[in-house]
N, C-alpha and C positions, 0 to 999 in steps of 0.2 A: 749716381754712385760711381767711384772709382772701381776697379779692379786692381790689388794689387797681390804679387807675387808672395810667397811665405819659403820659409825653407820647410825641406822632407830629410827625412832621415839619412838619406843618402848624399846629401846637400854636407848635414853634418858631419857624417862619416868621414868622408871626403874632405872636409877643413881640417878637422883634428889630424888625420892621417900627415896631413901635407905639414900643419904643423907641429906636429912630432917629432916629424924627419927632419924640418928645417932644426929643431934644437936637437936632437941626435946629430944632425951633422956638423954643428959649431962647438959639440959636446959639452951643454946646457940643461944644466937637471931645472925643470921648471914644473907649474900647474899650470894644464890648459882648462878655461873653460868656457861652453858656448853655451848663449842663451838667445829666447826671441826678443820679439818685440819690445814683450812686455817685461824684459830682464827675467825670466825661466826660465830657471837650469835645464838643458837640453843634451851636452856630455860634459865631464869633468872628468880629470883622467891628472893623477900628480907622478912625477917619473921618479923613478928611484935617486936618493938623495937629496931629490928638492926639497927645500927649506919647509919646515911643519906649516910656520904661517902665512906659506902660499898657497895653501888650501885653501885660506879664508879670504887672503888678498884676489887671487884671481876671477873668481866669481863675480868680487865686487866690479871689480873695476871694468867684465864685460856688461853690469847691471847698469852702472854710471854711462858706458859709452850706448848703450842699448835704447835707455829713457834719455840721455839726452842728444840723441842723433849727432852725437861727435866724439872725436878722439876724447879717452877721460884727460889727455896730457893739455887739454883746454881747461879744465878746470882746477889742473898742477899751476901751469901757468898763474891763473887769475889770482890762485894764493899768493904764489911766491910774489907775484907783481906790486901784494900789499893788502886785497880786499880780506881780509884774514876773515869777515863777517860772512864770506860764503860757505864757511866751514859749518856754518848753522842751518843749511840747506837738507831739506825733509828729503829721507831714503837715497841722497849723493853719497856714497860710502868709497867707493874705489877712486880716489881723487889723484892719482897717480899714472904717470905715461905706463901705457901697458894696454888698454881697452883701446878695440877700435870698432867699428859700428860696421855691419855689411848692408851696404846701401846699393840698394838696382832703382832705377827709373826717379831718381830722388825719395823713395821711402826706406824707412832703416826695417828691415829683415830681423834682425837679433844682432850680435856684438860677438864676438870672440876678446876672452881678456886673458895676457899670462903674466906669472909671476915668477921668479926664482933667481932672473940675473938681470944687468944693468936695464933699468928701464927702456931705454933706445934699442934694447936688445927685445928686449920684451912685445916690443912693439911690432918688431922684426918678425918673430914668430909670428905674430896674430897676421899678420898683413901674410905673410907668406899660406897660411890656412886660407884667406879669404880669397887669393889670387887662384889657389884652386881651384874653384868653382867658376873661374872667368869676370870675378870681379875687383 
């Protein structure tokens, strides 16, 4: 059997926190939200002014980056590249830069995904939560 690491709540706290601040600092109304392993909602938190439907976007897309142990901007990519047939992909909903996967020791932890301004921006936030924690 392996051992491997999980997040704790204060793991969470601590990501949201950090990326919060990072979109409070570039003055970025977005949804943050973090989930495990298994893509479970763990916080969600939308800032004032963010767009209604990045409540529904950001969740997805820390869901997509979560179950597929990578950025969801990999499976933006694969679209736009042409495979238009992966858009038929069982519970891939967040297909959009914006999700990125917290991964320690090569296993994904949960995903942090946000929503409300340029996706490269988006992505910024999430990585900026994730670097909190030391990773």
């Amino acid at each position: 059997m392996k051992t491997q690491s999980s997040l704790e709540l204060s793991d969470v706290k601590t990501i949201a926190a950090a990326a919060e601040a990072e979109a409070l600092k570039n003055n970025w109304a977005v949804s943050i939200a973090i989930v495990d392993a298994g893509g479970h909602l763990l916080h969600f938190a939308r800032m004032d002014e963010a767009p209604a439907i990045s409540a529904h976007i950001a969740p997805a897309k820390a869901h997509t980056a979560a179950l597929g142990r990578r950025e969801s901007k990999v499976y933006e990519d694969v679209i736009n590249g042409g495979r238009y047939s992966f858009l038929t992909a069982p519970t891939v909903q967040g297909m959009l830069e914006g999700g990125v996967p917290i991964m320690k020791d090569g296993f994904c932890l949960g995903a942090v995904g946000v929503s409300g301004v340029k996706s490269n921006e988006d992505a910024q936030i999430a990585k900026a939560g994730i670097a909190a924690i030391g990773l």
